[in-house]
LUMBA-559449 format. One line per 5 residues: number of its first residue (from 1); their letters; for each residue x, y, z of C-alpha. Coordinates in steps of 0.5 Angstrom, whole numbers. Layout:
residues N
NUM = A = X:Y:Z | ... .
//
This chain:
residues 553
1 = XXXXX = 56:53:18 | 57:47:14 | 63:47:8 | 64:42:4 | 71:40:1 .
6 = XXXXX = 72:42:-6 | 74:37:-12 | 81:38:-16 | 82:38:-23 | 85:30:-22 .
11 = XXXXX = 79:28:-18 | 73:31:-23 | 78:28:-28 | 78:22:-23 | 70:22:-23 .
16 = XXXXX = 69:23:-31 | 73:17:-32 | 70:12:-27 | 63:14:-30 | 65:11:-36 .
21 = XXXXX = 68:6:-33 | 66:5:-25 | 72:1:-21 | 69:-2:-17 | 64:-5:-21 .
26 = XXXXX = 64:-12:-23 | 60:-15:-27 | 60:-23:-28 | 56:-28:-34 | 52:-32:-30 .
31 = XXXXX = 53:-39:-30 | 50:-43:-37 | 47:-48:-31 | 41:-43:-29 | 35:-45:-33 .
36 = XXXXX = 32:-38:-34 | 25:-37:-36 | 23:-30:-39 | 17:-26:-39 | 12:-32:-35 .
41 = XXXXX = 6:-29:-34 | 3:-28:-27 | -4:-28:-26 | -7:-23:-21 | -14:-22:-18 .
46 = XXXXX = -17:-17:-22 | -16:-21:-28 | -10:-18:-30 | -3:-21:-31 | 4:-19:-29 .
51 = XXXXX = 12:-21:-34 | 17:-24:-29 | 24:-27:-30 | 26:-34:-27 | 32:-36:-25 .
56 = XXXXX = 32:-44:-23 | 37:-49:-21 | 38:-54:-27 | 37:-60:-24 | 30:-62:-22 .
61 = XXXXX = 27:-60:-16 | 22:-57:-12 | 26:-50:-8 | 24:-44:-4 | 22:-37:-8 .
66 = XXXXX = 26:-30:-7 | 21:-25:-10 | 22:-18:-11 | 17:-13:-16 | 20:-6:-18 .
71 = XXXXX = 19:0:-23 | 27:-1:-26 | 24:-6:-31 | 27:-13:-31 | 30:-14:-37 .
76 = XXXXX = 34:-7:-36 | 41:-11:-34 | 48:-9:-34 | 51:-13:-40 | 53:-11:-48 .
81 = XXXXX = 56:-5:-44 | 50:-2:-41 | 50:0:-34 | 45:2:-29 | 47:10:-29 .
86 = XXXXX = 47:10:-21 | 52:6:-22 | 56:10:-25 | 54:17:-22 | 54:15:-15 .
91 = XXXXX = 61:13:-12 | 62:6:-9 | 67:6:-3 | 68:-1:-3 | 68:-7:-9 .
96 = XXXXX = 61:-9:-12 | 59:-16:-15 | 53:-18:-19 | 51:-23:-26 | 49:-19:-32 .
101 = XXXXX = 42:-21:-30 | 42:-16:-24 | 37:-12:-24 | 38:-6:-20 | 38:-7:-12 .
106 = XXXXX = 35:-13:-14 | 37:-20:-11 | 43:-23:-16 | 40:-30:-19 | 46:-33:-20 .
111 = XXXXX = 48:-33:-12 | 41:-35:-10 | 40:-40:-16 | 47:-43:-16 | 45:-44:-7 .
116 = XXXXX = 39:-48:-10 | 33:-42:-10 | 29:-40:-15 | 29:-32:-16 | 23:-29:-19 .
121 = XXXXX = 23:-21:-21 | 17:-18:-24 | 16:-11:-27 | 10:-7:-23 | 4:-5:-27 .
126 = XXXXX = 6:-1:-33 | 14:-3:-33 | 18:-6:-38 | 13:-13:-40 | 7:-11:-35 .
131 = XXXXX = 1:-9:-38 | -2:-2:-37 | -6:-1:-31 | -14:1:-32 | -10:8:-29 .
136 = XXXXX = -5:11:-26 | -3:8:-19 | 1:10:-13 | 8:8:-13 | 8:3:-6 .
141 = XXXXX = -1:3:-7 | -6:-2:-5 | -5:-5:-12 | 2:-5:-12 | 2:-9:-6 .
146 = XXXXX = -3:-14:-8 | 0:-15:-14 | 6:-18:-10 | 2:-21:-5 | -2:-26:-12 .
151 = XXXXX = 5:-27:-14 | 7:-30:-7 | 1:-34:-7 | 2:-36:-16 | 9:-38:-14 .
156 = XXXXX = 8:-42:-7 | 4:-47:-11 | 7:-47:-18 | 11:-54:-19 | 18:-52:-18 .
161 = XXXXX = 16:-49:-11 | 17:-52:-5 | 12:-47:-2 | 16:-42:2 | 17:-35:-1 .
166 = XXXXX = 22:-30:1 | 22:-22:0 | 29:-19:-2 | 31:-12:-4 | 34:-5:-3 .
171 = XXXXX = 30:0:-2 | 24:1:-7 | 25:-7:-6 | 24:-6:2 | 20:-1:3 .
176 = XXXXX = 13:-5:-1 | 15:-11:4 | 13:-8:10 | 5:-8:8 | 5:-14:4 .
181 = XXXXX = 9:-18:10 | 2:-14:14 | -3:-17:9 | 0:-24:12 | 0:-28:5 .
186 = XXXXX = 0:-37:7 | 6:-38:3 | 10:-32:6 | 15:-34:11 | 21:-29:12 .
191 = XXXXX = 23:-23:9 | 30:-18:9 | 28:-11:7 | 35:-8:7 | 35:-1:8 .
196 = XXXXX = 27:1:6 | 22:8:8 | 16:5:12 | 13:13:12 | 13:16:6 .
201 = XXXXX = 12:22:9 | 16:22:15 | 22:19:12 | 23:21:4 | 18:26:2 .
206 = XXXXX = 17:30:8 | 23:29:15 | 21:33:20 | 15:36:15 | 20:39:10 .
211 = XXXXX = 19:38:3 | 25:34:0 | 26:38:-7 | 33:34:-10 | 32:27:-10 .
216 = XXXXX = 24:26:-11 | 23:31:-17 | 29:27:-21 | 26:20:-19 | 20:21:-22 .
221 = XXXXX = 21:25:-27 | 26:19:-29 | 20:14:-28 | 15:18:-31 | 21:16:-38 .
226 = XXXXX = 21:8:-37 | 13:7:-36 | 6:9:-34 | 8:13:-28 | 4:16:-22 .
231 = XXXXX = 6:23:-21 | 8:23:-14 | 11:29:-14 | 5:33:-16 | 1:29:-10 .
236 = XXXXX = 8:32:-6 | 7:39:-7 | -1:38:-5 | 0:35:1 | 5:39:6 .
241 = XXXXX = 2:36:12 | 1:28:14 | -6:27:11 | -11:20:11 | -7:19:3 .
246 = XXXXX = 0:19:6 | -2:15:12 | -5:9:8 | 2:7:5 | 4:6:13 .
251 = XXXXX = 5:-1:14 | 1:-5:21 | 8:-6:23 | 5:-11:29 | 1:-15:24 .
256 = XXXXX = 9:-17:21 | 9:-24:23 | 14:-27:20 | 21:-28:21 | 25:-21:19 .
261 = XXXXX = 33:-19:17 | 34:-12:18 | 39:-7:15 | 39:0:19 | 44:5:14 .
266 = XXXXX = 48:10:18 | 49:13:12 | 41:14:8 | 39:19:14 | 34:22:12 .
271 = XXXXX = 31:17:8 | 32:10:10 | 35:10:16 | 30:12:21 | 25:9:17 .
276 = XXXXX = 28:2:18 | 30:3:25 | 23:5:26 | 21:-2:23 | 24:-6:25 .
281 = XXXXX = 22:-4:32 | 15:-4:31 | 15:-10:27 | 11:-16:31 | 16:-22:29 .
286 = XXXXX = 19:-27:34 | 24:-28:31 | 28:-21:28 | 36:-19:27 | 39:-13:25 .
291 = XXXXX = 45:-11:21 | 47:-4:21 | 52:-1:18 | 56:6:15 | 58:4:8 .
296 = XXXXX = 56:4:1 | 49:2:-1 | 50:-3:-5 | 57:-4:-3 | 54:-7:3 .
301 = XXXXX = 48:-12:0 | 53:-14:-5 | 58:-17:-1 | 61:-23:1 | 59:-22:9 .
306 = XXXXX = 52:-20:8 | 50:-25:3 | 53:-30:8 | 49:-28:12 | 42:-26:8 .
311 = XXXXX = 43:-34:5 | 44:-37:12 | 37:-34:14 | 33:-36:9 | 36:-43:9 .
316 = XXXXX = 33:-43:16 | 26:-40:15 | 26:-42:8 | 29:-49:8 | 28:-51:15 .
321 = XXXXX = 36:-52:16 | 39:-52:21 | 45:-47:22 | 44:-44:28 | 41:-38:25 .
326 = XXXXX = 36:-38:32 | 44:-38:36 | 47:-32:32 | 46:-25:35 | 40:-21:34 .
331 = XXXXX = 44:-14:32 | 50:-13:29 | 53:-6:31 | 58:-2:26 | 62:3:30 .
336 = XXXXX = 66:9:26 | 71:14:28 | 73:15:21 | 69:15:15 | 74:11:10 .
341 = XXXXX = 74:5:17 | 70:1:21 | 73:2:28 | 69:-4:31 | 64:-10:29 .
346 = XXXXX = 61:-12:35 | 54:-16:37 | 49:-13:42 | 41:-16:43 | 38:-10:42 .
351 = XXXXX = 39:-3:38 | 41:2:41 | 45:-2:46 | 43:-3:53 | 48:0:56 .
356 = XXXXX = 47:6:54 | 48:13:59 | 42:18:56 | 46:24:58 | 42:32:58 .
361 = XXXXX = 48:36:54 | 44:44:56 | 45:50:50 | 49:54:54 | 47:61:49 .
366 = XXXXX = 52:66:52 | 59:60:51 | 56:58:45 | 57:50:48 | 54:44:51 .
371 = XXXXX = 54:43:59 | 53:38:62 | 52:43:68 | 43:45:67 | 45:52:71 .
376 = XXXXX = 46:55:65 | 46:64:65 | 40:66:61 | 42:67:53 | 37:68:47 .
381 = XXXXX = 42:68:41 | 40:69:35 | 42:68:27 | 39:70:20 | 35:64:18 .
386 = XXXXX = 37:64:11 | 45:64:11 | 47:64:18 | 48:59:24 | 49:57:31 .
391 = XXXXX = 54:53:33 | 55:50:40 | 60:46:41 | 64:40:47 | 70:37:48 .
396 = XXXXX = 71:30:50 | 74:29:57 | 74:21:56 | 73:17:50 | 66:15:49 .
401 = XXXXX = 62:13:43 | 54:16:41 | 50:10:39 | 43:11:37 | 39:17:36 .
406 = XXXXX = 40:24:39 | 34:28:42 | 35:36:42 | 29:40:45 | 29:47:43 .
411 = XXXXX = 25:54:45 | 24:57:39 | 22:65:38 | 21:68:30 | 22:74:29 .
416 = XXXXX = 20:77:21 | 16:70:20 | 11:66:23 | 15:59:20 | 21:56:19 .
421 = XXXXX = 25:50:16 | 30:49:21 | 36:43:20 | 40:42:26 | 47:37:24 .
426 = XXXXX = 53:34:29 | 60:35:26 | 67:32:29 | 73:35:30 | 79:31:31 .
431 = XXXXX = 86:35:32 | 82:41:29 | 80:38:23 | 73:35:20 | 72:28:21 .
436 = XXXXX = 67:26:15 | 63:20:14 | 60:16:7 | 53:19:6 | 47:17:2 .
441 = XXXXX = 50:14:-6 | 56:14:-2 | 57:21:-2 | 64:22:2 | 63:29:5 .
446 = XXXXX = 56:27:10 | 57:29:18 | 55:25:23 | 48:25:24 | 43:31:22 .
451 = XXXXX = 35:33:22 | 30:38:19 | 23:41:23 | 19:45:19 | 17:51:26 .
456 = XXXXX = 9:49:25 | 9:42:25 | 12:42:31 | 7:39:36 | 9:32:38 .
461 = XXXXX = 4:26:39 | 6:24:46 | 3:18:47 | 7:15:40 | 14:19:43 .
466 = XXXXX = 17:15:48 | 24:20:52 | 29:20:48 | 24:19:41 | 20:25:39 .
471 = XXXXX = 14:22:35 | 10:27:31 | 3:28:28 | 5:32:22 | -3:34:21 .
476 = XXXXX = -4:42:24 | 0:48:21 | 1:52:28 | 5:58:25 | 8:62:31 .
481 = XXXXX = 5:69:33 | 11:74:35 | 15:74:42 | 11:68:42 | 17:62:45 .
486 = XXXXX = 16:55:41 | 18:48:45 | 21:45:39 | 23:37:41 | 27:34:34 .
491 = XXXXX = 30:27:33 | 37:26:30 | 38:20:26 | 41:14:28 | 49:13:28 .
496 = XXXXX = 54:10:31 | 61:14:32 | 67:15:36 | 70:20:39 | 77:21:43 .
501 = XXXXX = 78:25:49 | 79:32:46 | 75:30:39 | 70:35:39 | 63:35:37 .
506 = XXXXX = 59:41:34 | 52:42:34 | 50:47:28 | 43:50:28 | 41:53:21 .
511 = XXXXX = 35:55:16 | 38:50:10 | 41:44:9 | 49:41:11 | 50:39:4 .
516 = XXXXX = 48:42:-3 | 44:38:-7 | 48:40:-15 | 53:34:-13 | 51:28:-18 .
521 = XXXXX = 51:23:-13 | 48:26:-7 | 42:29:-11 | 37:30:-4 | 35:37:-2 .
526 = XXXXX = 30:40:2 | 26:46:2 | 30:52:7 | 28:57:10 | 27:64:5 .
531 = XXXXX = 26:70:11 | 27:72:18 | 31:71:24 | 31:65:29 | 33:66:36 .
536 = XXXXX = 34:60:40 | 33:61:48 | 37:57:54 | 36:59:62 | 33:56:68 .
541 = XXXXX = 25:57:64 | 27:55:57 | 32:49:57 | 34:48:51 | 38:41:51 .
546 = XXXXX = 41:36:47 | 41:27:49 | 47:24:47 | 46:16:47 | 54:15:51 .
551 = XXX = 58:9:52 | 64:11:56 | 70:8:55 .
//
C-alpha cells in the first residue's frame, strides 16, 4: 500500500509562513508604457455583451491578438497584497513570475504586450463585469464556446488588430480551446492549450468511470461564490456513465486546423495529462508541437523557457516571422529519475518515441512479481478491496527508461460484491527507498503513473482502442455475477522515467486512491470501493499483464 511521508513540525511551520508569503511567488508592476483598456464591451450574437481587459502596445499599430475567457474574473489580480489563494496553498517546486495584471493561468499582458501583442482577458457570462446570462449554463458549454468564437471575430477586425488571433492559457484556458479551434473561427490562427481536459468525463469528472469527489465539489462550490455558476457537480453525481450531455463537451479533434502548441504534464495525471495527450494526437493540424514536462504547473507556463518557446510560436503563426519555428523539433521530451531533477531534455518527432520496445511483463500471482517469461504457475490472489492491496514487483537488470503510457490487462473475480473501484499505481524503488515525483499543484509525494477502472464500465470500444491504448465507451453498467472472471484492460497515465539496473518498479493493485485528498494542495480523490474482496487471476487461460513502453540503454 501507498504510505505517504509525514510532515515535521518545522515543514508545517514551513508551510504556514509560505501561505502568507509564497517564496517563489514574484509579482512585477507592469510597465507604464502598455496602454490598458478596462471593461470594453464585446458584442455577442444573441445581443448580449461580454467585459474584457486589454492590454496593447503604446505606439500605434495594428498587432496580433491572445485571447483568453475564463471564470476567475479578470479583474481579480495579485496587487494590494492579494494572492490568487492557489498560489498560496499549492506548492511551487521552481520560481514564478508575472505582472500584477495577471489573472490566474491567463497569459501575463506585460510579456506578451512589451513583445508587440495585444492581450485580451474576458470574464465568462456571470463573472466579474459579464452580465448574467438568461440561465445557468454549463461550464465549457456551447454558450461559452460561442462567446469565444464572437470574441475571436470582434477582436480580428477591430482597429488595432492585425487580423490574427491566438488562444492561450492553462487548464480551464486549455480545455474551451479545443471546441472552439473545431468551429473554425476565419481569424483564428494558432492555439497553446497548455495542459487542458478535452473529455470532461473521461479525464477529470470520471477516469476509468470512478467519480472524483476531492477537487470537483471544492471547485464549484467556490465558483458558485465569484458568480452565476452552473452546478456541475450535481450533473456529476446524476450521470455515473458517459451519456449524450458529457459527450457534447468532446471537441471534433480532426476539425482542429490550425497550428497547435501542446503541453503534456507528467505531473496532472488524472486530470490534464491523458487528456492532452489524447488531443494532441487526434487533432487534425499540419502543423503541431509538444512540450512535456513533470514540474510544477505554473512554474513550468511561467517560465523563462516556455514563454521563449510559446512567443517564437506565435511570431511565426501570428506575425509571419520567420524564425525557424517549422525547423524546431515537434516533441520536447522531459526524462525524471528523481522528482527534485530532470535527468534529460532531449527532442523526438513523435510521443511516445519511435524507438520504444512495448514489452508484456506477466502477473506471476504465486511470486507476487512481473515476468517477462508468459508460463506463469496458475495463481488467483486475493485482498480486501477496502483496506488491502497487491503488489507485484521487477528489478532492472539494465538501465532502461519507460516513456509512454502502460497498459495493464486484468481478469477480475469479485466476491461480496458485483462492482468495484479499482486503482492501480507504479512506484520506484531506488537503494530500497521510495522514489517520489511532483504531482498535481505540485504535490511532492506522487508516484510514478497511476489509473483507476470502476469493474462495471470495463468494456472496451475496440474499434477506438489501438494495442497498447484502451479506449472505453463508459455508457453500460455490467456489474460481475459471482464466480464470474472479468477481462479488465486499463491505461496508466503517460510518463517519462528512469530506472537504474536494480531500481525496482512495483505495480499496487487497490480498491482507493494512492494519495489522500485532505492535503491543501493535492485536493483530488476518488470514490473507493466500500466492500468485498478482489481476486486477480494470472495462468496460461487468465494472463493478466502489464506493457511497459522501454528504452534500453
Amino acid at each position: 500500500m501507498y504510505v505517504e511521508q509525514k510532515n515535521s513540525p518545522k515543514q508545517i511551520l514551513g508551510k504556514i509562513r509560505g501561505l502568507i508569503n509564497p517564496p517563489n511567488v514574484q509579482v512585477q508592476e507592469i510597465s507604464p508604457s502598455i496602454k490598458i483598456l478596462r471593461d470594453v464591451h464585446i458584442p455577442t450574437r444573441d445581443g448580449a455583451y461580454l467585459s474584457a481587459n486589454i492590454y496593447m502596445p503604446s505606439q500605434a499599430g495594428n498587432f496580433p491578438v491572445i485571447l483568453a475567457l475564463h471564470p476567475a474574473r479578470k479583474d481579480v489580480l495579485c496587487k494590494d497584497g492579494y494572492m490568487h489563494i492557489q498560489l498560496r496553498f499549492a506548492r511551487q517546486p521552481g520560481k514564478i513570475m508575472f505582472s500584477d495584471e495577471t489573472s490566474f493561468e491567463a497569459p501575463d499582458p506585460n510579456f506578451w504586450a512589451s513583445n508587440g501583442y495585444v492581450v485580451i482577458n474576458i470574464d465568462k457570462r456571470g463573472f466579474g463585469l459579464s452580465p448574467k446570462a438568461k440561465e445557468p449554463q454549463p461550464y465549457f458549454g456551447q454558450e461559452e464556446i460561442e462567446d469565444i468564437y464572437d470574441a475571436i471575430e470582434w477582436a480580428g477586425v477591430q482597429p488595432w488588430s492585425s487580423g490574427s488571433i491566438g488562444l492561450l492559457g492553462v487548464s480551464y484556458l486549455a480545455i474551451n480551446q479545443y471546441r472552439v479551434a473545431a468551429m473554425q473561427p476565419p481569424h483564428l490562427k494558432a492555439i497553446i492549450p497548455w495542459e487542458g481536459v478535452s473529455d470532461l468525463y473521461k479525464d477529470w469528472f470520471y477516469p476509468g468511470g470512478v467519480q472524483e469527489v476531492g477537487f470537483t465539489p471544492f471547485l464549484f462550490s467556490r465558483l458558485q461564490t465569484f458568480g452565476d455558476g452552473f452546478d456541475m457537480g450535481k450533473e456529476q453525481a446524476d450521470r455515473p456513465t458517459r451519456d449524450a450531455w458529457w459527450a457534447s463537451f468532446v471537441a471534433d479533434f480532426e476539425k482542429i486546423q490550425v497550428p497547435m502548441l501542446n503541453c503534456i504534464s507528467f505531473a496532472s495525471q488524472m486530470m490534464h495529462t491523458r487528456g492532452s495527450d489524447r488531443a494532441y494526437k487526434q487533432a487534425g493540424s499540419a502543423q503541431k508541437w509538444l512540450y512535456t514536462h513533470r514540474g510544477g504547473e505554473w512554474t513550468a507556463y511561467y517560465s523563462a523557457e516556455v514563454n521563449a518557446l510559446m512567443l517564437k510560436f506565435f511570431d511565426h503563426f501570428l506575425k509571419d516571422s520567420a524564425n525557424g519555428m517549422m525547423d524546431h523539433p515537434k516533441v520536447r521530451l522531459e526524462i525524471r529519475e528523481f522528482g527534485h531533477e530532470v535527468k534529460e531534455v532531449r527532442y523526438e518527432d513523435q510521443f511516445p518515441p519511435a524507438n520504444v520496445v512495448w514489452t508484456p511483463f506477466y502477473l506471476d500471482g504465486k511470486n507476487n512479481t512481473l515476468s517477462t517469461a508468459p508460463e506463469l504457475p496458475d495463481a488467483s490472489p486475493n485482498f480486501d478491496i477496502v483496506k488491502d492491496s497487491l503488489q507485484y514487483t521487477y528489478t532492472f537488470e539494465r538501465d532502461a527508461e519507460i516513456v509512454g503510457p502502460m497498459k495493464l490487462t486484468l481478469y477480475v473475480e469479485l466476491e461480496g460484491c458485483d462492482d468495484a473501484n479499482l486503482f492501480a499505481g507504479i512506484q520506484k524503488f531506488h537503494d530500497g527507498q521510495e522514489v517520489n515525483f511532483d504531482g498535481t499543484y505540485g504535490f511532492p509525494n506522487d508516484i510514478v503513473t497511476k489509473t483507476a477502472q470502476r469493474v462495471a464500465l470495463r468494456t472496451v470500444n475496440e474499434e477506438l482502442s489501438t494495442p497498447y491504448s484502451p479506449e472505453h465507451d463508459f455508457d453500460t453498467l455490467k456489474p460481475l455475477a459471482q464466480g464470474e472472471v472479468a477481462k479488465m484492460e486499463l491505461q496508466l497515465e503517460p510518463s517519462a522515467t528512469y530506472f537504474r539496473k536494480g531500481d525496482e518498479l512495483r505495480l499496487v493493485v487497490q480498491g482507493h486512491y494512492f494519495i489522500s485528498g485532505v492535503k491543501v494542495n493535492q485536493p483530488f480523490t476518488y470514490k473507493r470501493s466500500t466492500e468485498g474482496r478482489c481476486k486477480i487471476h494470472s495462468s496460461e487461460k487468465y494472463r493478466s499483464e502489464l506493457w511497459m513502453p522501454l528504452i534500453e540503454k
